[in-house]
N, C-alpha and C positions, 0 to 999 in steps of 0.2 A: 389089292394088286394094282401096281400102277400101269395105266398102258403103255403102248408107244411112245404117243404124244407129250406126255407128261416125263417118261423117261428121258426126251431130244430135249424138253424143256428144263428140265435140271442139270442137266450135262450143260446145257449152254450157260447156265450162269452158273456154273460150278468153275466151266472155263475163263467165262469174263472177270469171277473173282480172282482165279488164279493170275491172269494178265493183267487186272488193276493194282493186284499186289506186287507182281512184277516189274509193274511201271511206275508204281508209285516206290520201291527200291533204289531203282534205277536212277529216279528225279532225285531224291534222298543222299544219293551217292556222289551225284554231278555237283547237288548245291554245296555238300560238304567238302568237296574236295577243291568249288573253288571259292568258297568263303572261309574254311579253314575252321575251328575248331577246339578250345582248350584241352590241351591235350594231344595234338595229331601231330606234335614235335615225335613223339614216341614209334608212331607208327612209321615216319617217314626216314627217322634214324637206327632202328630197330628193326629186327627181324628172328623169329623163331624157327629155330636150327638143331633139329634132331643131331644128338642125341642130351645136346647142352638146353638152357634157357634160353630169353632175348638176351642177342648179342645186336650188339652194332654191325650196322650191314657196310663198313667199312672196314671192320677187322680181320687180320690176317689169319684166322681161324677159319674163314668163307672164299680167303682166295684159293686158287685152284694150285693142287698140288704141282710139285716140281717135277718136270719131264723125265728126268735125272735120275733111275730107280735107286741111286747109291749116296741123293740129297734130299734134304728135307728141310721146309721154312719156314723158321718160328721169327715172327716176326717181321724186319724187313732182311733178316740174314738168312742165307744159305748156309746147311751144315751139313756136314758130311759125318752118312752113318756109320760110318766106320770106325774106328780108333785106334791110334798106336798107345804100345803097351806104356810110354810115357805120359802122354797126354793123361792131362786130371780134368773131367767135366761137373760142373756144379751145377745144375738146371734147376730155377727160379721161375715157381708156379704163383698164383696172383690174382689178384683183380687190377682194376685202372691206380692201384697205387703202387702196384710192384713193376704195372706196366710204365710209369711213367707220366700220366696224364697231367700236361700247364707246362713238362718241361720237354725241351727236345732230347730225341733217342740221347746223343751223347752225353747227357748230364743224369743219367739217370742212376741209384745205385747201383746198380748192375755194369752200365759202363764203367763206372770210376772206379770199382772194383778192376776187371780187363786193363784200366788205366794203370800200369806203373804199380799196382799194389799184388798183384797177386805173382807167381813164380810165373816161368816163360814158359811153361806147356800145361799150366790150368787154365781152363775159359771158364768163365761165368757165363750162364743162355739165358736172357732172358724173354720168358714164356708165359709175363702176366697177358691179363684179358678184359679189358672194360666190361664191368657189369658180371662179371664170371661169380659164381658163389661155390663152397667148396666142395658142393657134388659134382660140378661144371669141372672143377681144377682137376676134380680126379678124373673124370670119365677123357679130358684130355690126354691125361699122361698114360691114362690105363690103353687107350686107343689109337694113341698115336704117337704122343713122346720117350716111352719107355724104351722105342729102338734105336735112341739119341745113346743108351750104355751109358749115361751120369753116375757118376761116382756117387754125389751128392743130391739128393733131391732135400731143394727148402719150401717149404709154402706158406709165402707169406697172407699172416690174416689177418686182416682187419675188423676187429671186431665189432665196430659201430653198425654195422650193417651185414658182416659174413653171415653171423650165428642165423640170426632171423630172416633172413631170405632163403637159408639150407632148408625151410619150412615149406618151401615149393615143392620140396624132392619126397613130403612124408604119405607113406600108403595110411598110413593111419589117418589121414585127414581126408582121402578120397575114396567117395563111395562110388566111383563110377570107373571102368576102364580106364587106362591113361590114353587108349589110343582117340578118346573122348575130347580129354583135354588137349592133345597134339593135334585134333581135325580143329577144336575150339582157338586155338591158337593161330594157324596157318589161317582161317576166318579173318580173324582180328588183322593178321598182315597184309591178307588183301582188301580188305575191304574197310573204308573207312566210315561207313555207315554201324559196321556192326561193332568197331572199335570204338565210335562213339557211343552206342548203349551199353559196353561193356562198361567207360569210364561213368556212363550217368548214373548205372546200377552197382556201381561201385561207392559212387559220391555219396549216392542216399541212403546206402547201407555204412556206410561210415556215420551219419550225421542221426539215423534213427536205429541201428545196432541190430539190424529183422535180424541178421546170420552172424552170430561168433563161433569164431573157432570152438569150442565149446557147443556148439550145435548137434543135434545128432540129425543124420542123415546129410552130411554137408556135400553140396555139390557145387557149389565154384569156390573149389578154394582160396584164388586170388581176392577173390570179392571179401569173404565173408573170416578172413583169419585176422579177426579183432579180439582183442584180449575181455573176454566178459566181465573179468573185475576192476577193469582200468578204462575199457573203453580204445586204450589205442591199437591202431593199425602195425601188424607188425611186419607190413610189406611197405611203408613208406619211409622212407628212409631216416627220417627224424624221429619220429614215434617209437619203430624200432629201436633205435637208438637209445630214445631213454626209459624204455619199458626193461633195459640190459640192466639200466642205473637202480632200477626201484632196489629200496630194499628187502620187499615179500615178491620172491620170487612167482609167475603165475603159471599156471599149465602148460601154457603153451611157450612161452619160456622155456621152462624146464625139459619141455618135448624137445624144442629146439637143439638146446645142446646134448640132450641124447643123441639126435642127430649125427653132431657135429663128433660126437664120440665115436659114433655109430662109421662113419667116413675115414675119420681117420685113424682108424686099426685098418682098413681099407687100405688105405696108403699105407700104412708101417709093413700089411702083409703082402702087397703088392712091388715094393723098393725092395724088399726083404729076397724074395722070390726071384730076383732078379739082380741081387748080392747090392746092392745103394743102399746107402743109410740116409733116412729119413728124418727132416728137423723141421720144425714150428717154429716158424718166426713171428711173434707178433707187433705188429703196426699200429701205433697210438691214434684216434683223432687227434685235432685239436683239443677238444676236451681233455681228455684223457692225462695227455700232455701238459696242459694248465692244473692239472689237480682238482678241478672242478670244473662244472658243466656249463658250457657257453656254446654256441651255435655259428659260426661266421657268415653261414648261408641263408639260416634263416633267427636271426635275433630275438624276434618277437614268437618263437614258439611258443613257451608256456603260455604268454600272455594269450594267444588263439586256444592253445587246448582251453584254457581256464574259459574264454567265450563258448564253448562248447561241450561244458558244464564237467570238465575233465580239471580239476583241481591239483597240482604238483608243485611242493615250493623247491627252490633249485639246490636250497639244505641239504633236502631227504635226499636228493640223486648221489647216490655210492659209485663214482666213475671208474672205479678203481676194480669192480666185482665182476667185469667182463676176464679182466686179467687171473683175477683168481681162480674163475670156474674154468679158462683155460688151460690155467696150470696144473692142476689138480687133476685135469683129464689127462693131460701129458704125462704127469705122473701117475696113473693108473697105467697108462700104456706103454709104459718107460719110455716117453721119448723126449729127446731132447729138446726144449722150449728155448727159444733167443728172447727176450724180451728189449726192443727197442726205447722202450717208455723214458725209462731213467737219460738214458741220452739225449733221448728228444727235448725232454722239460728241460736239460743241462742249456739248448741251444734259444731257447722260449720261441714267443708266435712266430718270429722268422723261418721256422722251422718247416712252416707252411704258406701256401700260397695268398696271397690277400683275398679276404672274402671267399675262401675255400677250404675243404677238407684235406687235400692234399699237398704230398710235400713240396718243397720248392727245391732250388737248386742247394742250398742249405742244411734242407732237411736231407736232402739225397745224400748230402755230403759225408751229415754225422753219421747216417746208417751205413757206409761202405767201410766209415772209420771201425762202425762200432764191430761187423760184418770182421772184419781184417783181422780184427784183435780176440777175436775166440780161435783157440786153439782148436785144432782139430777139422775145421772147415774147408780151408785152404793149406794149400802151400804155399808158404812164403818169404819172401827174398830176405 
């Protein structure tokens, strides 16, 4: 039995450890926040936002609603929830390429559509979202945009990076609460101490493979959803990318676009439900678009996987097999699939931004052209 004495004296340095830990946090937090940190671009332009992922904490998904109980603002436009029995509404779901991102609002496919191309009581909305993936797209429209009454619901994907990020959203990969990961997350946005352990425990489970998707018992998903037969990350946005292209598809792959299956009947039964018909638009990279695999952003990828004893010649990448395992789901689900690709390669690299994945004011062009010319979408003059 301990006495008194002994009891005051453990409580004291139970406390001094607690305050040393405290202060040495604190020291931790000040030096990083003003020496700054690889990585702490993310934290300081990002922010985690129930009920979606990280979004940009500049995006119009975080500004505050409209006073207006009878308007609502997607984007930098006010629209009114109401609708005359003429009016035709098309609303255009997304990531930063359906939003736009390199060009301004009015050049975007979605403006030039509104431009001059479509009849005088259809609008095209558009309701892309930087960084949104297509669980993100639905819980928008399911939660907020559906009272917009669109005739049309299109969602465009992008498949270099849509499929493998919907990888965030799987209960199959989490063995913990999600309200785990949403306290884990809201952490990471304040604080820039704990944002950076995440990305160094991130780095080193990249570079020595402790945790694959493939793991049993996984508990940080973001960390540890590395492909165990390949090696790559299928949260980074390049790896992702050409882990689409392999030609042996891997599990977590394969999960992936169950996923992506799994969502969109989501959407067909939710547009359905609500009398819109529902279309998949798909969005080429650059790759995709050239017929084979090249990177604008980052050039020397393979050449780094192969230092990091990840071996791919840019032969075997099948660029073409993201489009097909899309198609095939669409037709499972009868729905309608747009496919961009063919147009895009017609216009080549201009098609996109320099040294970028996304379109340019070119590529925006041929997709409105190409948008105009299916029947059944629009009304048209």
């Amino acid at each position: 039995m301990w006495n008194r004495n002994q009891v005051r004296s453990k409580s004291a340095n139970a406390l001094v450890l607690i305050l040393s830990t405290f202060a040495g946090f604190l020291i931790a937090e000040v030096i990083l926040r003003v020496t700054g940190y690889e990585g702490d671009y993310q934290r300081a332009q990002f922010k985690f936002a129930t009920p979606f992922s990280t979004v940009r904490r500049d995006s119009w998904v975080l500004q505050e609603h409209s006073p207006d109980p009878g308007m609502i603002t997607v984007g930098k436009t006010k629209i009114a929830l109401s609708t005359s029995a003429k009016e035709k509404r098309v609303l255009f779901l997304g990531d930063s390429v359906t939003e736009g991102y390199g060009v301004e609002p009015s050049r975007t496919f979605v403006s030039k559509l509104n431009s001059g191309m479509l009849a005088k009581d259809t609008l095209a909305i558009n309701a892309g979202v930087y960084g949104f993936n297509t669980y993100d797209e639905y819980e928008l429209y399911a939660g907020r945009l559906a009272q917009l009454q669109a005739n049309t619901v299109v969602l465009g994907l992008f498949p270099a990076n849509d499929t493998s990020f919907n990888l965030l959203k799987s209960d199959r990969l989490r063995s913990y609460p999600a309200w785990i990961e949403s306290t884990w997350l809201h952490a990471q946005d304040h604080s820039a101490f704990i944002h950076f352990g995440f990305l160094s425990a991130q780095a080193l489970n990249h570079r020595l493979r402790l945790f694959t998707g493939n793991s049993a018992g996984l508990y940080f998903s973001r960390i540890a959803l590395i492909e165990k037969e390949t090696g790559l990350h299928l949260l980074h946005y390049r790896e992702g990318e050409i882990a689409g292209y392999l030609p042996r598809e891997s599990d977590l792959m394969r999960h992936a676009y169950e996923l992506l299956e799994r969502v969109l009947r989501r959407f067909e039964a939710e547009t359905s439900r609500r009398s819109s018909r529902f279309i998949v638009l798909i969005l080429p990279s650059p790759a995709v678009a050239a017929g084979a695999y090249y990177s604008p952003i980052e050039p020397n990828i393979l050449q780094t996987l192969k230092a990091r004893g990840i071996q791919i010649q840019p032969t075997e990448l099948d660029v073409d097999r993201p489009r097909r395992r899309i198609t095939e789901i669409c037709g499972r689900l009868g729905l309608l699939c747009l496919d961009a690709t063919p147009t895009l390669r017609q216009v080549g690299a201009t098609a996109f931004l320099p040294g970028d994945d996304h379109l340019s004011d070119a590529g925006h062009s041929a997709v409105a052209r190409f948008l105009a010319t299916n029947p059944g979408i629009f009304e048209l003059h």
